[in-house]
N, C-alpha and C positions, 0 to 999 in steps of 0.2 A: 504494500500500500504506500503508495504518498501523501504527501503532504504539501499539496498544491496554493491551496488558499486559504491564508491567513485573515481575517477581519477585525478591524479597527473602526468600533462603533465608537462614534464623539457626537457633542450637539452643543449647542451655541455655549458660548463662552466657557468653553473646557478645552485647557491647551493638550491636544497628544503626543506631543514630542517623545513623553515617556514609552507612550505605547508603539509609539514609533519605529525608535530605538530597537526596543526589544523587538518585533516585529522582521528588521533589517536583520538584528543579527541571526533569527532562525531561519529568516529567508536564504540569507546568502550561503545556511548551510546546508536546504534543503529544498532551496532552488525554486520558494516559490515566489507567489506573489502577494501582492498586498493590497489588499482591497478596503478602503476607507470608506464608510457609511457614513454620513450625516444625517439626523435625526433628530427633527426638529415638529412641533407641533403643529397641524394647520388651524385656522382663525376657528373653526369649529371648536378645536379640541379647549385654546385657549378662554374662548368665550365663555364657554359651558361652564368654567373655571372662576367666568370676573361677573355674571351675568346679572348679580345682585350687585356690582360695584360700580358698573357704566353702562352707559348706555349703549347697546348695541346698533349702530348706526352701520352705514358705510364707510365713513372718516376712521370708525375704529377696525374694523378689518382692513382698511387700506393701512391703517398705521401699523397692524399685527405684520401683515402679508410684507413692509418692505421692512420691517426689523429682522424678520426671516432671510430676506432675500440678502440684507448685508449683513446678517453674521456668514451665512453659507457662502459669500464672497470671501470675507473675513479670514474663514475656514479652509477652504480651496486656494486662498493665496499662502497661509501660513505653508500647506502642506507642500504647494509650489518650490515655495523658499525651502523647506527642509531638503524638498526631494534635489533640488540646487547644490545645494550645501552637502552631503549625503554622497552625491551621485548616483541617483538612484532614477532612472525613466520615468517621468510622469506619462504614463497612455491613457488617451479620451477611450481606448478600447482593448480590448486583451492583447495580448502577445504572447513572444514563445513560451508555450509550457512548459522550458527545463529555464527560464529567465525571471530575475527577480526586477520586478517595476511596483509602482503604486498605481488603483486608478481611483479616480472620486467619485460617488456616488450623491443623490441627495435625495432622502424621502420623508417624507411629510405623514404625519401621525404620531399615533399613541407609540413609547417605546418596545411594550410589550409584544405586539403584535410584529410590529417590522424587526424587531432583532433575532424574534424565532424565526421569520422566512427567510432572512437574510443567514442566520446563523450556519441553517439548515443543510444548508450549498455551499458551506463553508467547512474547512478542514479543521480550525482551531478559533476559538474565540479571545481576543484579547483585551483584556479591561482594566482600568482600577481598581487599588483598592478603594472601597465607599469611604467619604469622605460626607459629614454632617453637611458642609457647604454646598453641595451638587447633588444633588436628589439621585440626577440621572446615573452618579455612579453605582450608587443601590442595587438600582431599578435594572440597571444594565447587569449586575453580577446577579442579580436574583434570575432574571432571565435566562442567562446564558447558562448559568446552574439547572434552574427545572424548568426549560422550556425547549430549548434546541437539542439536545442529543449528541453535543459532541464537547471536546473538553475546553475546559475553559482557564486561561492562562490569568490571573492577577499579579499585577504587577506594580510595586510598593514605591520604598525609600532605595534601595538598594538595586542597581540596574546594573549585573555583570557584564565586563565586556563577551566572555563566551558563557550563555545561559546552560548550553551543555558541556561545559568541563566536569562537573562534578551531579547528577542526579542523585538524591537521596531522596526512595521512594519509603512512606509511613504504608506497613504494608498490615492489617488485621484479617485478611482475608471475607473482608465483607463483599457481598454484592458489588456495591459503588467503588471498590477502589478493584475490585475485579474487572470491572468493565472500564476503568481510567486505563489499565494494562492494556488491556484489549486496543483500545483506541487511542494508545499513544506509541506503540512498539517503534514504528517509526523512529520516532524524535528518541526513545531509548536508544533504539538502534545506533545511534548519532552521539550517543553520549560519552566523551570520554574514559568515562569511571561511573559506575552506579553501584549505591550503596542500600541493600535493603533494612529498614530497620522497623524491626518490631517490637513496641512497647510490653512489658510481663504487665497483664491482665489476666482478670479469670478466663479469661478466653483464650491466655498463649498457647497451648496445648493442640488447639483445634486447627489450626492453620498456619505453619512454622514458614517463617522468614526463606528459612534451606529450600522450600518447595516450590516456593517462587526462582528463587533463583537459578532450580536445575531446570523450570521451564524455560527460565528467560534464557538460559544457556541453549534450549533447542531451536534459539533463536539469533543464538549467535551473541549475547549480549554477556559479557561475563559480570557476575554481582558478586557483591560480599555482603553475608547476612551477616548481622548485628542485634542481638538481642540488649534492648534499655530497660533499665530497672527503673519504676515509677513509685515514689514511695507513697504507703498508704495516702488518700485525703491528697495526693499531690496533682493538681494538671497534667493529661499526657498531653495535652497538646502544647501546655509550656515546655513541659521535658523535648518535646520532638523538637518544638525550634532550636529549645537549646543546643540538644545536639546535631542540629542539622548545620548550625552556626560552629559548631565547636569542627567540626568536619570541614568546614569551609564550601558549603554545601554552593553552590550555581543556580538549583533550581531544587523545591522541595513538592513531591508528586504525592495527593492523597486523596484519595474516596471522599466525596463530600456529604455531612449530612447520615452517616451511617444511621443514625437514629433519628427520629419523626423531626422536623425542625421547632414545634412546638418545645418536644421534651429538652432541645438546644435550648432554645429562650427563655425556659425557664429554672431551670438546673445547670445550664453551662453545657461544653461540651470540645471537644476535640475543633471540630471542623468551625465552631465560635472562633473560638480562642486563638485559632490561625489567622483566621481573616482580621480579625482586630488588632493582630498582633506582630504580626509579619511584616519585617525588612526583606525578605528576597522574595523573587518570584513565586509563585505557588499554582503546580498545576491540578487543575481538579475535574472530576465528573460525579455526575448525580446520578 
């Protein structure tokens, strides 16, 4: 399998350089492309939103529709300038398959909906982490977690220059971090060093680190299992970065949500505690 098409959902006033970055450097190792969404609300959506606050005129869809039309200016030129600077092809339309270019897209609506069809057709999703300030980063990681079907890259404080030098995958043998394997072998594939580590829970027993790693060996991927000691009443998801940081980890790959996301919000939980918490990339599926 490859790994063709990268996506980079942004919407008005959110710089992506970061996701940019990270974007180029998996591109250029795995040859693909980068596809930049813009995703911004049409006068419907916004209105619905002000409809008790102003009056719905013409003047004020005229005023919505060109604040739209210049941030998606705004946005299109920032990316211009990076892809400049970069050296990276801007294309109004695809190019070679084995070539890494950006191209810009712009669609108009609710996030939810255009970043699952968008995502769909996409090889990897790449986001922020949520940030209180920008809604949309939320809204875009919640999406891309349970709505599109493929894995979803956040990307923090901390931007490696090679994201694949070091993979250290959180492996419990759940569902969701079954199916991140599945649907990341590729970008393993590609990874310098990969380190499996499994936290001691009442569950180590059931699904050992070793097991992973002699599959991913029929794959060509050599790993080194790691068993971490979590002490009673302790965070694994604090222990995991820790040691994912102590390792000098690249990129930290984990099952998202193994448990209801309710029983997360309100107990805490592994896949919280990452997102909240994480300097390095973190790749995830649901």
């Amino acid at each position: 399998m490859y790994l063709r098409c990268l996506l980079v959902p942004t919407a008005p006033g959110l710089d992506a350089t970061r996701r940019l970055d990270a974007a180029l450097r998996l591109g250029r190792r795995l040859h693909a492309h980068i596809g930049v969404s813009f995703m911004a609300p049409g006068p419907e959506h916004v209105l619905a939103g002000m409809a008790s606050l102003v009056p719905m005129d013409g003047a004020t869809i005229e005023a919505i529709e060109r604040g739209v039309r210049e941030s998606a200016a705004e946005g299109q030129a920032a990316l211009r300038a990076w892809c400049a600077r970069e050296g990276v092809p801007f294309a109004v339309s695809g190019g070679r398959l084995d070539a890494t270019f950006a191209t810009w897209t712009e669609l108009s609506g609710e996030v939810e909906p255009l970043l699952t069809l968008a995502g769909r057709v996409s090889d990897l999703v790449i986001v922020d982490r949520p940030a209180p300030e920008h809604p949309f980063t939320k809204r875009a990681l919640d999406t891309a977690l349970f709505s599109v079907g493929r894995p979803t890259l956040m990307v923090s404080e901390i931007l490696p220059y090679d994201l694949l030098d070091h993979v250290v995958i959180a492996w419990n043998g759940s569902l969701e971090a079954t199916r991140l394997i599945g649907q990341s072998i590729t970008l393993l594939h590609e990874a310098t060093r990969v380190t499996v580590v499994q936290a001691r829970t009442e569950r180590f027993e059931e699904a050992r680190a070793a097991d992973l790693c002699g599959y991913l060996h029929w794959h060509g991927i050599m790993a080194e299992a790691v068993s971490l000691s979590v002490e009673e009443g302790a965070s694994v998801g604090a222990a995991i970065l820790a040691e994912a940081e102590r390792r000098k980890a690249s990129m930290l790959a984990l099952g998202a949500y193994t448990h209801s996301r309710v029983r997360e919000l309100l107990l805490g939980g592994v896949t919280r505690h990452v997102i909240e918490h994480a300097r390095l990339p973190v790749l995830m599926a649901h």
